[in-house]
Residue, then its C-alpha position, 0 to 999 in steps of 0.5 A: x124668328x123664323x129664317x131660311x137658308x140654301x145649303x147646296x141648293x137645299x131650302x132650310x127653314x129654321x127658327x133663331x132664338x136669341x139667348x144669354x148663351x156663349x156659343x151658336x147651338x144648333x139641334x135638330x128636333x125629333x119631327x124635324x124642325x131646325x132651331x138655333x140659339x145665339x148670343x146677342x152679339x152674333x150677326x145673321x151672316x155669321x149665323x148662316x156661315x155657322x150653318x153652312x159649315x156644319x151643312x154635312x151634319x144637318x142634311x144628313x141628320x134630317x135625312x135620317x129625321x125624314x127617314x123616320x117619319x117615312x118608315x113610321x108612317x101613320x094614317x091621317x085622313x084614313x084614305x084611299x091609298x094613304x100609306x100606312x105602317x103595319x107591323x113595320x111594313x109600308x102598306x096602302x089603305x083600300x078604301x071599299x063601300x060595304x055593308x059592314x064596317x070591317x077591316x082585312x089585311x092582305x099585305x100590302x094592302x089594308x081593305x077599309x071596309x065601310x058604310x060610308x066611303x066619305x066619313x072620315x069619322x066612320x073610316x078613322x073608328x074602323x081602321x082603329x078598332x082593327x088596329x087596336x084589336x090587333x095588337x092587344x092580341x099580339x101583345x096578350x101573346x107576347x106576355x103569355x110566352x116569355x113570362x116563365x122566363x121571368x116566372x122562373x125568377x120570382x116574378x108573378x104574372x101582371x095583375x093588369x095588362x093595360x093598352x093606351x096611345x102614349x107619345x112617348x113610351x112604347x110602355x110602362x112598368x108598375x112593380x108597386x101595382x103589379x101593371x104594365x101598360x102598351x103603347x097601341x102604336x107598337x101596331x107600327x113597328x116590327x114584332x120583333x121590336x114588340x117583342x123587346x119591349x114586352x121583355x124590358x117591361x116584364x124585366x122592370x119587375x126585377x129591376x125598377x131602373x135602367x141599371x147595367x144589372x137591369x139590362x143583364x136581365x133583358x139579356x138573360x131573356x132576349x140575348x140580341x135586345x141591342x139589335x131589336x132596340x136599335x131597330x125600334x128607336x129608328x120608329 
């Protein structure tokens, strides 16, 4: 059941699921969205006075839900003056007709050259081969320069270096199969934070878990990884 609520003249949609639960359960999700569950025995006005009393905690917490989405920001229709992320930075898409399908970056802006102006297929392929180009690049280099740090440790270098979109990894390590994979969406976020990513998945290789001696070994490498990791969960 879907409800709505005004908190301080703010309009809160939240969806009420009724459960064999003891206490009202309030959660925020990670796009946003409000849920509720509640025993059957609860009236709605007890549910909304439930909501207004822990009003501070919700309009901050989607406050912050909103912050980062906006700080995440990623293209939708690949248009002119859509706003977009690169590298952690807010830029504008500039969409300019040419001959060849071709992308340049200026910050803060990011020129879509292309063909056709009005495919939305032509200017999505286009903004996303750059993209991808970008960051594998990055990332190649990232590997090559803190490896002897793990060479050093009795790590062989990566038999495969693979790159996919994933919706909830920044990466993924296989000891057993010597790869690591990349999240192409690290594109969106600070290098710095790509830099701690490539560091914990090479550390994986040591560590195969989430261990305090597994982070020893992020640390041995990366002695501020708990700033860069605070900055990359904010993406």
């Amino acid at each position: 059941m879907r409800r709505t609520i005004d908190i301080n003249g703010d309009i809160i949609e939240y969806e009420l699921t009724r459960k064999r639960v003891r206490n009202l359960n309030l959660r925020i999700r990670h796009d946003g969205t409000v849920t509720v569950s509640a025993p059957t025995r609860v009236t709605l006005s007890e549910i909304d006075s439930f909501l207004k009393e822990k009003s501070d905690f919700l309009l901050k917490a989607l406050d912050k839900v909103n912050e980062r989405i906006t700080r995440a920001a990623r293209p939708v229709t690949y248009s002119d003056e859509e706003p977009v992320n690169v590298f952690g930075e807010r830029c504008t898409i500039v969409v300019v007709p040419s001959r060849k399908n071709k992308v340049e970056f200026l910050y803060p802006y990011v020129y879509l050259y292309v063909k056709d102006p009005d495919d939305i297929k032509v200017r999505q392929r286009t903004y996303e081969k750059w993209k991808r180009e970008r960051i594998r690049a990055d990332i190649l280099e990232m590997c090559e320069y803190y490896y002897p740090k793990f060479e050093a440790r009795g790590v062989d270098y990566p038999k495969d270096i693979k790159f996919r979109a994933m919706s909830s990894k920044w990466g993924c390590c296989r000891p057993g199969e010597g790869t690591l994979t990349f999240n192409y969406n690290l594109f969106e976020v600070p290098k710095e934070c790509t830099a701690y990513v490539v560091v914990h998945e090479f550390a994986h290789f040591l560590e195969a878990n989430h261990s305090q001696r597994f982070y020893r070994e992020v640390e041995r490498v990366m002695p501020d990884y708990k700033q860069r990791r605070k900055l990359l969960n904010e993406y």
